[in-house]
N, C-alpha and C positions, 0 to 999 in steps of 0.2 A: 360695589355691586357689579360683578360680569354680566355682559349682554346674553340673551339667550342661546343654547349652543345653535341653534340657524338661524339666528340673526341674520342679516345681511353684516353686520359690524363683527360678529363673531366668523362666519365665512370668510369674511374679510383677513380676518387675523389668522388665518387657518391657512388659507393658501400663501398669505406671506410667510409662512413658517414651511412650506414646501409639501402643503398637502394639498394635490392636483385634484381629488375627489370630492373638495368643499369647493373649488370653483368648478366643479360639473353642475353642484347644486345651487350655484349663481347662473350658470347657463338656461339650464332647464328652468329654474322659476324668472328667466326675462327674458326667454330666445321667443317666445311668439311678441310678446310687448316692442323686440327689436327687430323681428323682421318687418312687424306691421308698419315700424316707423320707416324702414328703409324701404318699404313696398311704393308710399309714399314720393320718394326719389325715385326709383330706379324701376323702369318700366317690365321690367322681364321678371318674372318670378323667379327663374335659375339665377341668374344674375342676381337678385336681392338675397336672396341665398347664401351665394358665393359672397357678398356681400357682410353680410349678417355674422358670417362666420372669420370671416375678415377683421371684422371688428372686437369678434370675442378674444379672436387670436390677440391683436392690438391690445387688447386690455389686459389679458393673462401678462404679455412682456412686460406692462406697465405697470401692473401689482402692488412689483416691490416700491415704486415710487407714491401710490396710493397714500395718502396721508390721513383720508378722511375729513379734511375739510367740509366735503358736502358729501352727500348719501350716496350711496354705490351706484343705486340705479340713473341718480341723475350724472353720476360722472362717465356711468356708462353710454346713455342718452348722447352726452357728448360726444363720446368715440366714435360712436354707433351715424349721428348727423357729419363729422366732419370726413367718414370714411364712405361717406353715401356721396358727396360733393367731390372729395378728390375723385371716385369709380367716373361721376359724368365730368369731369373735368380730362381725366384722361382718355374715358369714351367719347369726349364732345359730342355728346348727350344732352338735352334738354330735359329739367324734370320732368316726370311726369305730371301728369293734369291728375288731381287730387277726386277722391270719391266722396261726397260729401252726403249727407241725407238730408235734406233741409227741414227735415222735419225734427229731427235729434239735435240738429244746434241752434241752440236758444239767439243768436246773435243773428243767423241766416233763416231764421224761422217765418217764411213771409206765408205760411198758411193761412193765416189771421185772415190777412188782407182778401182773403181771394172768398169771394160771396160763394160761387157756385164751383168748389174744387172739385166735387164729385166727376160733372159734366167732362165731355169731352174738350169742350173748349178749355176747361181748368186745370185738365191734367197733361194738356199742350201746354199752358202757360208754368205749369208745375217744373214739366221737364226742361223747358225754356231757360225758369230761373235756374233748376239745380244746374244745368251748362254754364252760364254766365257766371254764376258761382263760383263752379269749379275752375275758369278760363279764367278768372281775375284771380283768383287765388296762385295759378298758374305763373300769370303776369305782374304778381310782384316781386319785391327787389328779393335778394335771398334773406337777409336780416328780418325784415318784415314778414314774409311767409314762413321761416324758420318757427317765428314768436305766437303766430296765428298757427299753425299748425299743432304747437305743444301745447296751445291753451285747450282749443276749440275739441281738437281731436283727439288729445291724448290728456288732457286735463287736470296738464300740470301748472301747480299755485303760481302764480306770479314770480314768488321766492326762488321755485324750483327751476325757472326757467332763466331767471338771472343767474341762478348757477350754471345752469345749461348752456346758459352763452355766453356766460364768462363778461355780465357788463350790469349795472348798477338798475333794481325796480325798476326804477322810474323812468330808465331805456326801456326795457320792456313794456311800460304801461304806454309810453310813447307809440312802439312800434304797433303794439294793436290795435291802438287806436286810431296807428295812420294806418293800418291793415283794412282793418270796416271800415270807417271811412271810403275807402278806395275799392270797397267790394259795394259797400250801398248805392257809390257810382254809378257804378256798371248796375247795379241789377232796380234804383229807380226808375228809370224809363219805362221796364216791363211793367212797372207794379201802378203806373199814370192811368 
């Protein structure tokens, strides 16, 4: 049984047979999914951009070597993180401070806690936490924010992201776990 003709697995085999017009239609259905993630790194919009496009180039040269081990998009994830990291490695650039909504991630969701969120006072202590948030998330190692970033914010399986970083679950389960961990830290005190 062949995969659907726009699979991602049948695009796949398309552009490894020299037709550049099936990886347009890998572009187009992940170019916002991969700016979004390089928006994450790379603080200038142009720049994530440039970026972004960086990365597609990268993965077209890389194609032919594609094997399909893991799913296009998470191989492309890869490209897309490793080519965000060399740009501030050669910018000496610090990432950016991540945008987070605390009210959409179930992990950072300290609305519960707060009696009177509506008030003024609650929605200083709101903005409060979402900075602390985003400053520890900021402040961790890149392994660990790498792993917290493609769970929380892009909300990929566990599985997906041991592909994505090239390292066994139960690093992953590890690292998110030292991830919250070291974000509840930081954002305990405010919630005393």
């Amino acid at each position: 049984m062949s995969p659907e003709p726009n699979s991602d697995a049948a695009l796949v085999k398309r552009v490894q047979q020299g037709d550049r017009k099936a990886f347009d239609l890998l572009v187009l259905k992940y170019q916002h999914k991969i700016q979004k993630l390089i928006m994450r790194y790379v603080r200038d919009p142009s720049e994530a951009l440039d970026v972004a496009q960086d990365a597609f180039l990268k993965a077209y040269r890389a194609m032919p070597r594609f094997r399909g081990d893991s799913a296009f998009y998470t191989w492309m994830y890869r490209i897309a993180i490793n080519t965000a990291k060399n740009h501030l490695v050669a910018a000496k650039r610090r990432p950016v401070d991540f945008e987070i909504d605390t009210q959409d991630n179930e992990p950072f969701d300290a609305s519960h806690l707060l009696s009177d969120g509506d008030t003024p006072e609650g929605l200083v202590l709101s903005e409060e936490i979402n900075q602390t948030v985003q400053q520890a998330i900021a402040d961790l190692p890149p392994d660990l924010r790498t792993a917290i970033v493609l769970r929380e914010m892009e909300g990929m399986s566990y599985e997906e992201i041991a592909q994505t970083m090239e390292c066994p679950v139960g690093t992953v389960r590890s690292r998110i776990f030292r991830a919250r961990e070291a974000i509840d830290r930081k954002i305990g005190p405010l919630l005393d």
